[in-house]
C-alpha positions in Angstrom: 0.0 0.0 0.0 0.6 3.2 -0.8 1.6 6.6 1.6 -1.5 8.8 1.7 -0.5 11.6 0.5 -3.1 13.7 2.2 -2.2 12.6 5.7 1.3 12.1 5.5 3.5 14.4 6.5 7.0 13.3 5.0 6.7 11.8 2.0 9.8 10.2 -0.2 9.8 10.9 -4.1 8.5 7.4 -4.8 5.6 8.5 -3.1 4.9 11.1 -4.9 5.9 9.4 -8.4 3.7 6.4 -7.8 0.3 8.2 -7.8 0.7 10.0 -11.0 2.8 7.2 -13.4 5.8 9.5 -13.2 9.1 8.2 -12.2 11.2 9.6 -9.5 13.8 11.4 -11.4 10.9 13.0 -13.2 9.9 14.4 -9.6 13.2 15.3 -9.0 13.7 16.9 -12.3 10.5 18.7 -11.3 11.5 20.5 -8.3 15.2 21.7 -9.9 13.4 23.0 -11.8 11.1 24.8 -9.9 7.7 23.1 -10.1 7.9 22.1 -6.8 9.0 24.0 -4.4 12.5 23.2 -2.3 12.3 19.5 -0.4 13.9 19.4 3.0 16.8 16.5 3.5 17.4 14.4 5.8 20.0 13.8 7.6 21.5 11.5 5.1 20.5 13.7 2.3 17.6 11.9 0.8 14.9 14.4 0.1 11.7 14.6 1.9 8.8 16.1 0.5 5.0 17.2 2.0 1.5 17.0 1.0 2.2 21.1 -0.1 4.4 19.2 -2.4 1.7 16.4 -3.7 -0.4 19.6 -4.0 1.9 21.6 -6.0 2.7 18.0 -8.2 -1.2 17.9 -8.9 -1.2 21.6 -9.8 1.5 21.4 -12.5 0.0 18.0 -14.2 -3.0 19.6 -14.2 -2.0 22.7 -16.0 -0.3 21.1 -18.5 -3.1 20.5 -21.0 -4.2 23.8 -21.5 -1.0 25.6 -20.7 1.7 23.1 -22.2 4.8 22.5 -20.9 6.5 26.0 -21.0 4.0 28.1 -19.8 2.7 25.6 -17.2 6.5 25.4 -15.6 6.9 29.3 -15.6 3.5 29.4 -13.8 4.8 27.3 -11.3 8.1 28.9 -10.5 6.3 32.1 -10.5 4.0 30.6 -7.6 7.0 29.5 -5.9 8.8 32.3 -5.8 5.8 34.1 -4.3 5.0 36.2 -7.5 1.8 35.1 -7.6 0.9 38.0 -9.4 2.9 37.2 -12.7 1.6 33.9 -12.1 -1.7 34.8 -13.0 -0.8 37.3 -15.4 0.6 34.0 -17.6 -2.7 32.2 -16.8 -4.7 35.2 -18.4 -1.8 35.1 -21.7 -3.3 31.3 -22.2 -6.5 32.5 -21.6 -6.2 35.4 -24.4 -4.2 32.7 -26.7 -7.2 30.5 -26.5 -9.5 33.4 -27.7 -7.3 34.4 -30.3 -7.6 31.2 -31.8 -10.7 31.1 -31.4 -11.0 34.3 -33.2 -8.5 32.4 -35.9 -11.0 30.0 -36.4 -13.8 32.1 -37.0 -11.7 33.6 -39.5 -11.2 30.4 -41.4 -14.7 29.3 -41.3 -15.3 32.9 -42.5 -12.8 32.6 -45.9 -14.4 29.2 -46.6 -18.0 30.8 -46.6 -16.2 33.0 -48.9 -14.6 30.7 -51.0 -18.3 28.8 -50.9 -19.3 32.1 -52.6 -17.2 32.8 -54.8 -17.4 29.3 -56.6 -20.8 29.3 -56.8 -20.5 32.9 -59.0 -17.7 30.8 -60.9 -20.4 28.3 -61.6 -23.1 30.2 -62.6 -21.0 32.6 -65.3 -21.2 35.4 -62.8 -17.3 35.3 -61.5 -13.7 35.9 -63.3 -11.1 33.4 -64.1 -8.0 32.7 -62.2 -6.1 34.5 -64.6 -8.3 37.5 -65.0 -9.0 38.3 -61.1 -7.3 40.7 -59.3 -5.5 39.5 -56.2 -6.9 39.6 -53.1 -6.2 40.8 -49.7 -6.5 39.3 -46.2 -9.9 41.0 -45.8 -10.5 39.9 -49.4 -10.6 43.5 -51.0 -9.4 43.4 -54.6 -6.1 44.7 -55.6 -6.9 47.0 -58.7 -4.8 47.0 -61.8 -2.9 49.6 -61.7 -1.7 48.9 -57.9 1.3 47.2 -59.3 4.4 47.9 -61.1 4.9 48.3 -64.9 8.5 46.6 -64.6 10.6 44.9 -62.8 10.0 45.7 -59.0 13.0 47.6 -56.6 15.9 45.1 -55.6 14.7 45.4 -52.2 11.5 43.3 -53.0 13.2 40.9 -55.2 12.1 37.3 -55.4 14.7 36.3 -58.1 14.9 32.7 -59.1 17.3 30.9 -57.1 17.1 34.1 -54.5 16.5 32.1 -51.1 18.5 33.7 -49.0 17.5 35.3 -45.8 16.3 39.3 -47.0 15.9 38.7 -50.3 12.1 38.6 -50.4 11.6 41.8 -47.9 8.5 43.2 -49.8 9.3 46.4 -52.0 8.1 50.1 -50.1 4.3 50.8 -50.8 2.6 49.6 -53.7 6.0 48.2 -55.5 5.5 45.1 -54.4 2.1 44.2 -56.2 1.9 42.7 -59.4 -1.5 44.4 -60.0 -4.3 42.2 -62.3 -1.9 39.1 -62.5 -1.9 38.1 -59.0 0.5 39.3 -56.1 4.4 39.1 -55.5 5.8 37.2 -52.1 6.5 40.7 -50.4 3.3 42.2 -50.1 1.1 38.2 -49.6 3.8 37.3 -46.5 3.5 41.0 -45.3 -0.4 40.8 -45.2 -0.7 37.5 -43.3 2.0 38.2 -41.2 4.5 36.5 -42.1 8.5 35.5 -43.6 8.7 35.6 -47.4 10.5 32.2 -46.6 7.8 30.7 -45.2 5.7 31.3 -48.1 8.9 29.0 -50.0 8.7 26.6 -47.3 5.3 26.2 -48.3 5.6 26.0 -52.0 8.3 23.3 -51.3 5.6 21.4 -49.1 3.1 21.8 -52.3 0.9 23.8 -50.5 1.1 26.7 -52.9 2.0 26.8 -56.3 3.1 30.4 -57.5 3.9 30.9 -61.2 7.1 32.8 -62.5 6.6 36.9 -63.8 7.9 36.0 -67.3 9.2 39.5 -66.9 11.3 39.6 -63.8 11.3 36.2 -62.9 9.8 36.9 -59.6 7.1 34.6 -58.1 3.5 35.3 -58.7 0.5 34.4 -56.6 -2.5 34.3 -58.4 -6.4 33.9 -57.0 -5.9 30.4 -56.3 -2.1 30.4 -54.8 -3.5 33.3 -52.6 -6.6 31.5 -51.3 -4.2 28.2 -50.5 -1.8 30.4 -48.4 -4.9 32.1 -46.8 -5.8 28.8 -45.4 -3.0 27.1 -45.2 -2.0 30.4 -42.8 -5.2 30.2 -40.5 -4.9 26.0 -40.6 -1.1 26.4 -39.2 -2.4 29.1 -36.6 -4.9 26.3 -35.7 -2.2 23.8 -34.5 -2.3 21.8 -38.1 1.5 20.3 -39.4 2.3 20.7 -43.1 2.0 17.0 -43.5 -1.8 17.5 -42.5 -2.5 20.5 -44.3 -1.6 19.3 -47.7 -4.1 16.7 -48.3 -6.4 19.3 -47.1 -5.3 21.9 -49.7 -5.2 19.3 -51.9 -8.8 17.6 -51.6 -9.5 21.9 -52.0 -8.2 21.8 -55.2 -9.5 18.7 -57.0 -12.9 19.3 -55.4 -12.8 23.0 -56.6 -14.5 24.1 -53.1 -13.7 23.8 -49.3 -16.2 21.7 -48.4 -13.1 18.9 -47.5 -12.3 21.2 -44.8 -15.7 20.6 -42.7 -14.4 17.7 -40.7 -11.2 19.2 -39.8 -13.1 22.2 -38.7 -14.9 19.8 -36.5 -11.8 18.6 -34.7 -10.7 21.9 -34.4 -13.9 23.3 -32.7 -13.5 19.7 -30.5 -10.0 20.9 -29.7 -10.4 24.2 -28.2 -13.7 22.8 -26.3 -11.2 20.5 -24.6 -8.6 23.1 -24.2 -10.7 25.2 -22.6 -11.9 23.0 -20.0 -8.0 21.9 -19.3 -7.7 25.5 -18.5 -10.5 25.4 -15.6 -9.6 22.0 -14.2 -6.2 23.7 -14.5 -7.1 26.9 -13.2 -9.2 24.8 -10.1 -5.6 22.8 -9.3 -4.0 26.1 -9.1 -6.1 27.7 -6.7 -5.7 24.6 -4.3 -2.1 25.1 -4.0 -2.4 28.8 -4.1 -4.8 28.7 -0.5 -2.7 25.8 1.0 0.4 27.9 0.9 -1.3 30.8 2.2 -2.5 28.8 5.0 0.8 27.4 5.6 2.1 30.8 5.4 
């Protein structure tokens, strides 16, 4: 049989390991790092914890879901060190995280409403062609014609073939960037979602989106459909998705001419944050446990 942690009032890291399928070095590892506070030792050294430890222990496993790993440990040693203060001040950054991707995915379900839209005007005669559209932005206003240049943008916003070194997509000053009618260039579409030019490569590479080369300058070009697949492949990375999983996504988009194939993952997603959300309150309930038993211990 087990100590009881409860009632117990010196309690060996084995006791505290057993309860929670950790091992003892895990424990251990814990409170050097300072999710746990100090053990006493004995006089032969060996540590010696206390239910304000098993408390603590419970606390930090409990966070963990809805905080990870990072944030859950720096909410701990923040607790520990008696800045309680900036301990809940990193609680509320995962509860404003949370919302924001909340917020990320009301966005996505958003563009695909959009996308829904704009393929049914394909369908019925009533929308342009790929090649004829002007490029979008992120709130999906047009880019008109005459936004972009007539040559071969500034060196600044270059996106030469073969260019993949660090800097050498920074998007051109103001409207040099655009490439008007034909689509848009990797400066301006990384600098309105927020992102590096190389991630946009990083993308291509993954087959994720599949710009076309100015025949002028050489210089990548995102048309209607590149820009839509980096639009969601954006908001899907935002939502916790890996490039492995996004592609077949983007891919099933593409051959089915619609979003429709995104429904299900739209699902899990909404499943996700539901669970995340109540790992914060079990988290946040754990937390305010050890919180009161350390005041009461003083």
């Amino acid at each position: 049989m087990g100590r009881n942690l409860q009632s117990a009032e010196r309690l060996r890291p084995v006791d505290l390991a057993r309860g929670h399928g950790l091992s003892t070095q895990a424990v251990r590892n814990y409170e050097a790092d300072g999710i746990l506070p100090p053990a006493e030792r004995t006089d032969h050294g060996y540590r010696t914890y206390t239910p304000l430890h098993a408390r603590a222990l419970r606390a930090f496993l409990a966070l963990l879901p809805g905080h990870g790993h990072r944030a859950a440990a720096s909410i701990m040693r923040a607790v520990n060190e008696d800045a309680v203060e900036e301990a809940l001040r990193l609680v509320d950054e995962s509860h404003v995280q949370l919302l924001d991707d909340r917020r990320t995915l009301q966005a996505v379900e958003s563009a695909l409403r959009d996308l829904r839209s704009a393929g049914s005007g394909r369908s019925s005669g009533s929308g342009r062609s790929a090649g004829s559209a002007g490029a979008t932005g992120e709130a999906g206003a047009p880019v008109s014609a005459g936004s972009g240049p007539t040559g071969p943008a500034p060196a600044s916003g270059a996106d030469r073939p073969g260019a993949d070194r660090p800097g050498a997509d920074r998007p051109g000053a103001g409207s040099a960037g655009a490439a008007g009618a034909r689509g848009m260039f990797i400066g301006p579409l990384a600098e309105e979602l927020g992102i590096r030019p190389a991630t946009l490569r990083k993308w291509e590479a993954a087959g994720l989106v599949g710009p076309r080369r100015d025949p002028l300058t050489g210089y990548r070009v995102y048309d209607e459909a590149a820009v839509r697949d980096a639009r969601l492949t954006h908001q899907l990375r935002r939502g916790g998705y890996l490039l492995e999983q996004i592609a077949p996504l983007i891919a099933q988009v593409r051959a089915a001419g619609g979003p429709e194939p995104l429904e299900d993952a739209l699902r899990d997603w909404h499943g996700r944050l539901a669970t995340r959300a109540r790992a914060l309150l079990s988290g946040a309930a754990e937390l305010d446990s050890y919180l009161g038993e350390r005041e009461r211990r003083g």
